[in-house]
C-alpha positions in Angstrom: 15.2 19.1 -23.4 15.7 20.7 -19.8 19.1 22.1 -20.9 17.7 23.8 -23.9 15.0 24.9 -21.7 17.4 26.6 -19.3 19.2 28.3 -22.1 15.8 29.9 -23.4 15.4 30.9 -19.7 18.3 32.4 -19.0 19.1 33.6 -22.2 15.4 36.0 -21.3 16.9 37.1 -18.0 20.2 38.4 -19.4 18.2 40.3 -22.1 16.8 43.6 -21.3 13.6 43.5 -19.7 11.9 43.9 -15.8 9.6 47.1 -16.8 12.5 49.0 -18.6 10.6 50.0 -21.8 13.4 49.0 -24.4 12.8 50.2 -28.2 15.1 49.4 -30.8 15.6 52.4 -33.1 13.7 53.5 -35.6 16.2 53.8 -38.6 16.5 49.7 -38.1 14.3 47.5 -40.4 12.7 44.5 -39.7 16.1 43.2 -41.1 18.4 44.8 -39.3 16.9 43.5 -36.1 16.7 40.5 -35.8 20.6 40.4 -36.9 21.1 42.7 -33.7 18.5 40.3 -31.9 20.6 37.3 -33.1 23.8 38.6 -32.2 22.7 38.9 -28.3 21.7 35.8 -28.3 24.5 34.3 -29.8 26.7 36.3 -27.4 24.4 35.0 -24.5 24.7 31.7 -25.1 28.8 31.7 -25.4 28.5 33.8 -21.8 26.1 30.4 -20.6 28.3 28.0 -22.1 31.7 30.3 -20.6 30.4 30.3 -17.2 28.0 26.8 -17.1 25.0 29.3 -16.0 22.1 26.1 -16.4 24.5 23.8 -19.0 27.8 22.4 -18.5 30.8 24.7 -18.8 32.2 23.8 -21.9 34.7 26.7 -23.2 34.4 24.9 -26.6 31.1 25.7 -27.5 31.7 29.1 -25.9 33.7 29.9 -27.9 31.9 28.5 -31.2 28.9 30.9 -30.1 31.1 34.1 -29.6 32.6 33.3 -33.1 29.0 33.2 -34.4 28.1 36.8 -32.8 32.1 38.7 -32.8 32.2 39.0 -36.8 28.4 40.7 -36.9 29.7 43.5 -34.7 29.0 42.1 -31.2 31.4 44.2 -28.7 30.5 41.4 -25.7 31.2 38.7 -27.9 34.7 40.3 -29.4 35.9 40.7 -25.8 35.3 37.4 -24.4 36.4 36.0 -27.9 39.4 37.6 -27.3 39.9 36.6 -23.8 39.1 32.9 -24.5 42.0 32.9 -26.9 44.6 35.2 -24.5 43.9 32.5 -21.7 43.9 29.5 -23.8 40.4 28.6 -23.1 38.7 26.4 -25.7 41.0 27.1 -27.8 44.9 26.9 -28.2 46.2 29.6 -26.3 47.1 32.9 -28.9 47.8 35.9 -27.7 48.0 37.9 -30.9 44.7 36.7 -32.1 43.0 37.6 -28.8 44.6 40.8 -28.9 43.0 41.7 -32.1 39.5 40.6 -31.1 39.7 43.0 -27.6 40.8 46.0 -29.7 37.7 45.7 -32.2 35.9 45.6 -29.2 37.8 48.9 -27.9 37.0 50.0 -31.1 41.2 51.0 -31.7 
Protein backbone atom coordinates (compact mmCIF):
# COMPACT_ATOMS: atom_id res chain seq x y z
CA UNK A 1 0.00 0.00 0.00
CA UNK A 2 2.98 2.50 0.70
CA UNK A 3 4.51 1.70 -2.70
CA UNK A 4 1.32 2.46 -4.57
CA UNK A 5 1.12 5.45 -2.43
CA UNK A 6 4.56 6.71 -3.56
CA UNK A 7 3.69 6.16 -7.10
CA UNK A 8 0.44 8.45 -6.75
CA UNK A 9 2.91 10.92 -5.17
CA UNK A 10 5.37 11.14 -7.38
CA UNK A 11 3.62 10.49 -10.25
CA UNK A 12 1.76 14.38 -8.94
CA UNK A 13 5.26 15.88 -8.74
CA UNK A 14 6.48 14.93 -12.22
CA UNK A 15 3.09 16.30 -13.68
CA UNK A 16 2.78 19.89 -14.31
CA UNK A 17 1.83 21.85 -11.49
CA UNK A 18 3.56 24.51 -8.63
CA UNK A 19 1.23 27.68 -9.65
CA UNK A 20 1.84 27.22 -13.47
CA UNK A 21 -1.71 27.59 -14.74
CA UNK A 22 -1.85 24.49 -17.16
CA UNK A 23 -5.02 24.27 -19.62
CA UNK A 24 -5.38 21.56 -21.93
CA UNK A 25 -6.68 22.80 -25.29
CA UNK A 26 -9.83 23.55 -26.17
CA UNK A 27 -10.33 21.50 -29.43
CA UNK A 28 -9.80 18.26 -26.97
CA UNK A 29 -12.98 16.58 -25.64
CA UNK A 30 -13.57 15.14 -22.48
CA UNK A 31 -12.28 11.99 -24.48
CA UNK A 32 -9.45 13.02 -25.86
CA UNK A 33 -8.11 13.90 -22.45
CA UNK A 34 -8.05 11.64 -20.38
CA UNK A 35 -6.18 9.41 -23.22
CA UNK A 36 -3.51 12.36 -23.10
CA UNK A 37 -3.97 12.26 -19.19
CA UNK A 38 -3.41 8.46 -19.28
CA UNK A 39 -0.63 8.42 -21.48
CA UNK A 40 1.55 10.74 -18.88
CA UNK A 41 0.86 8.72 -16.40
CA UNK A 42 1.59 5.68 -18.02
CA UNK A 43 4.85 7.21 -19.22
CA UNK A 44 5.48 8.40 -15.49
CA UNK A 45 5.25 5.31 -14.01
CA UNK A 46 7.77 3.43 -16.62
CA UNK A 47 10.24 6.64 -15.75
CA UNK A 48 9.47 5.39 -11.68
CA UNK A 49 9.85 1.88 -12.36
CA UNK A 50 13.19 2.87 -14.88
CA UNK A 51 14.93 4.81 -12.24
CA UNK A 52 13.33 3.06 -8.71
CA UNK A 53 12.16 6.86 -7.86
CA UNK A 54 9.85 5.41 -4.49
CA UNK A 55 9.54 1.43 -5.92
CA UNK A 56 12.09 -0.90 -6.75
CA UNK A 57 13.95 -0.50 -10.09
CA UNK A 58 12.59 -3.07 -12.12
CA UNK A 59 13.37 -2.36 -15.97
CA UNK A 60 10.58 -5.00 -16.59
CA UNK A 61 7.74 -3.25 -15.55
CA UNK A 62 9.29 -0.14 -17.13
CA UNK A 63 9.19 -1.23 -19.83
CA UNK A 64 5.58 -2.87 -19.78
CA UNK A 65 4.31 0.82 -18.77
CA UNK A 66 6.21 2.64 -21.70
CA UNK A 67 4.70 -0.01 -24.07
CA UNK A 68 1.22 0.94 -22.56
CA UNK A 69 1.89 4.87 -23.26
CA UNK A 70 4.60 4.65 -26.76
CA UNK A 71 1.70 3.23 -29.19
CA UNK A 72 -0.99 6.25 -27.97
CA UNK A 73 1.58 8.78 -29.27
CA UNK A 74 3.68 9.42 -26.12
CA UNK A 75 7.11 11.00 -27.37
CA UNK A 76 8.79 10.35 -23.56
CA UNK A 77 7.57 6.99 -23.62
CA UNK A 78 8.81 6.14 -27.43
CA UNK A 79 12.26 7.37 -26.36
CA UNK A 80 12.87 5.51 -23.28
CA UNK A 81 11.13 2.56 -25.07
CA UNK A 82 13.57 2.80 -27.44
CA UNK A 83 16.45 3.14 -25.25
CA UNK A 84 15.37 0.16 -22.97
CA UNK A 85 15.53 -2.00 -26.00
CA UNK A 86 19.14 -0.37 -27.60
CA UNK A 87 20.65 -1.18 -24.04
CA UNK A 88 19.11 -4.36 -23.44
CA UNK A 89 17.31 -3.29 -20.39
CA UNK A 90 14.15 -5.33 -19.50
CA UNK A 91 14.22 -6.62 -22.49
CA UNK A 92 16.56 -8.68 -24.90
CA UNK A 93 18.86 -6.31 -26.19
CA UNK A 94 17.50 -5.06 -30.15
CA UNK A 95 18.91 -2.46 -31.64
CA UNK A 96 16.74 -2.22 -34.72
CA UNK A 97 13.54 -2.19 -32.69
CA UNK A 98 14.89 0.59 -30.41
CA UNK A 99 15.93 2.41 -33.32
CA UNK A 100 12.47 2.57 -34.69
CA UNK A 101 10.82 3.60 -31.37
CA UNK A 102 13.49 6.84 -30.99
CA UNK A 103 12.75 7.89 -34.56
CA UNK A 104 8.80 8.08 -33.98
CA UNK A 105 9.82 10.01 -31.09
CA UNK A 106 12.08 12.31 -33.48
CA UNK A 107 9.21 12.30 -35.47
CA UNK A 108 11.58 11.00 -38.80
Amino acid sequence: MRALFVIILLTALVLPSGGVSVSPPSDLSGADLQTLQTQVVQANLGVLYENGLGVPQDYGKARQWYEHAAPQGDANAQNNLGYLYVDGKGVPKDEKRGVEWIRKFKGC
